[in-house]
C-alpha positions as CSV (number, residue, x, y, z in Angstrom):
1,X,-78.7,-15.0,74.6
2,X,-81.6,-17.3,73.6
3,X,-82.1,-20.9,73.2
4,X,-80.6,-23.1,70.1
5,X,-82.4,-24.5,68.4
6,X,-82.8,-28.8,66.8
7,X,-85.1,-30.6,64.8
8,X,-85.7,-34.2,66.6
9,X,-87.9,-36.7,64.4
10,X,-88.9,-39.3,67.0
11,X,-90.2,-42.0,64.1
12,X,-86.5,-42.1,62.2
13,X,-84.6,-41.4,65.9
14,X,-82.8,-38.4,63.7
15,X,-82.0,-34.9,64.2
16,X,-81.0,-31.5,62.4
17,X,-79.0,-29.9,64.9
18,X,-78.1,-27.1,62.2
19,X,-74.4,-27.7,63.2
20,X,-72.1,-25.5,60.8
21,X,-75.5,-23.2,59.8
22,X,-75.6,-20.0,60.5
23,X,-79.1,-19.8,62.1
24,X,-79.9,-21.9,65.6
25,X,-82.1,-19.9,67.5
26,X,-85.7,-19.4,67.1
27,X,-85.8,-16.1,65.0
28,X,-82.6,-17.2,63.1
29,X,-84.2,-20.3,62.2
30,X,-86.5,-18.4,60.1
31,X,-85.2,-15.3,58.8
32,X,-82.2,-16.8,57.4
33,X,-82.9,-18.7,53.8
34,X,-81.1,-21.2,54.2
35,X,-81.9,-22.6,57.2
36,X,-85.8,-22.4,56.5
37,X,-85.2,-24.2,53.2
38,X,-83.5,-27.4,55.5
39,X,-86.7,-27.3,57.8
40,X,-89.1,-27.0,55.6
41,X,-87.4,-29.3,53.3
42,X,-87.2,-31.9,56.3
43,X,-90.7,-31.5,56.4
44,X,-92.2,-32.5,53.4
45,X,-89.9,-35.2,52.9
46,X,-90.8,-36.8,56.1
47,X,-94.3,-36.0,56.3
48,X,-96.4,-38.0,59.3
49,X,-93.3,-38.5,61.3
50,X,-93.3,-37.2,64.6
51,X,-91.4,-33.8,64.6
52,X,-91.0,-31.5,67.1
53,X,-88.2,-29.0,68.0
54,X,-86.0,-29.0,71.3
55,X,-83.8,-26.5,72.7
56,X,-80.3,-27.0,74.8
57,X,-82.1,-25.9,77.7
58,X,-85.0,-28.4,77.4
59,X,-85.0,-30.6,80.3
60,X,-88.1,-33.1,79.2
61,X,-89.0,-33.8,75.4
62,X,-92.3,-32.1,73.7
63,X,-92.9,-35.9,72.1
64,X,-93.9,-38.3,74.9
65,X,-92.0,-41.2,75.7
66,X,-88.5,-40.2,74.7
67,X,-86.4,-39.1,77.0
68,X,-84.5,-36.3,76.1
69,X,-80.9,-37.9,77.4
70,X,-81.4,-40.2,74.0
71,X,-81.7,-37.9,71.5
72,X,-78.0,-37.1,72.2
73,X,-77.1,-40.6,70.6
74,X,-79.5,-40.0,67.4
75,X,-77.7,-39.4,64.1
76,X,-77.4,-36.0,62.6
77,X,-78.5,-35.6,59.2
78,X,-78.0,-32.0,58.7
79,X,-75.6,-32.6,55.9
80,X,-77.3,-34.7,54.3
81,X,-80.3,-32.7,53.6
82,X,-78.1,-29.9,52.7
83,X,-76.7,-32.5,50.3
84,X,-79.9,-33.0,49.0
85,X,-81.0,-29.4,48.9
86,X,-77.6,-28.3,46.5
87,X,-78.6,-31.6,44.7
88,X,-82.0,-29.8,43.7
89,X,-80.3,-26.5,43.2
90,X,-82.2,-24.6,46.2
91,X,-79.4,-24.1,48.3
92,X,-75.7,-23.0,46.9
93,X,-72.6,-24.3,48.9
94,X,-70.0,-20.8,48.7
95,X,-67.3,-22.3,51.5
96,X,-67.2,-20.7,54.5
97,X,-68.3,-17.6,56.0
98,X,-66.2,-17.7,59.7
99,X,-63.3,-20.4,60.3
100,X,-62.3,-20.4,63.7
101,X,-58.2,-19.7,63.9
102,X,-57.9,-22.3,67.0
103,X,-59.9,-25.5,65.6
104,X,-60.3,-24.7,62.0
105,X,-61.6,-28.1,61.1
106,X,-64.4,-28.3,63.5
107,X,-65.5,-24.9,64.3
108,X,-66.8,-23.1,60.9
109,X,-69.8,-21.7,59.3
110,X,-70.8,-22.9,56.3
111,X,-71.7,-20.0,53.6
112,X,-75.3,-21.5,52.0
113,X,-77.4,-19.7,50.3
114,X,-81.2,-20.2,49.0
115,X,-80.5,-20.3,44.6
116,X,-83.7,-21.3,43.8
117,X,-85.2,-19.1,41.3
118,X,-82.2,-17.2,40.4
119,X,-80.4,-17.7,37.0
């Protein structure tokens, strides 16, 4: 099945956990627009933090000293840097792409897609 994917940034005690994107595992991540335009937007905005990536089957963290029980409790700002990245018109917001019947209001995918460039 293969291991999903988050972001963890150990200096701001924040994660991406790509909740609601259509892309968590490690060849998702980068072959789907969207998703590589919230890491890589992540990035550059939070340059000399210390980033690394976990997976759910992680049982230590990559980044010494935190333990990886912790992260659980550090806030996710995937929206907000999809937020920021419709705000800069690289990313489009087109609703939702799968809604699930049973728990419609916490089990969706969210249709983004990379606009940048097109007009």
């Amino acid at each position: 099945m293969g291991a999903y994917y988050s972001l963890i940034n150990a200096t701001k005690k924040e994660q991406l956990s790509f909740t609601h994107v259509n892309a968590a595992k490690a060849r998702e991540m980068p072959g789907n627009p969207a998703s590589a335009a919230i890491v890589t937007w992540y990035l550059i905005k939070n340059r000399g933090d210390y980033i690394s990536f976990i997976t759910d089957e992680d049982i230590d963290c990559p980044i010494q000293g935190i333990d990886i029980r912790e992260i659980l409790n550090w806030p996710d700002v995937t929206d907000r840097v999809i937020d920021e990245l419709i705000n800069e018109e690289i990313l489009g917001d087109f609703g939702k792409s799968y809604i699930d019947e049973d728990d419609p209001d916490n089990i969706y995918l969210r249709d983004l897609r990379n606009i940048w460039g097109n007009e």
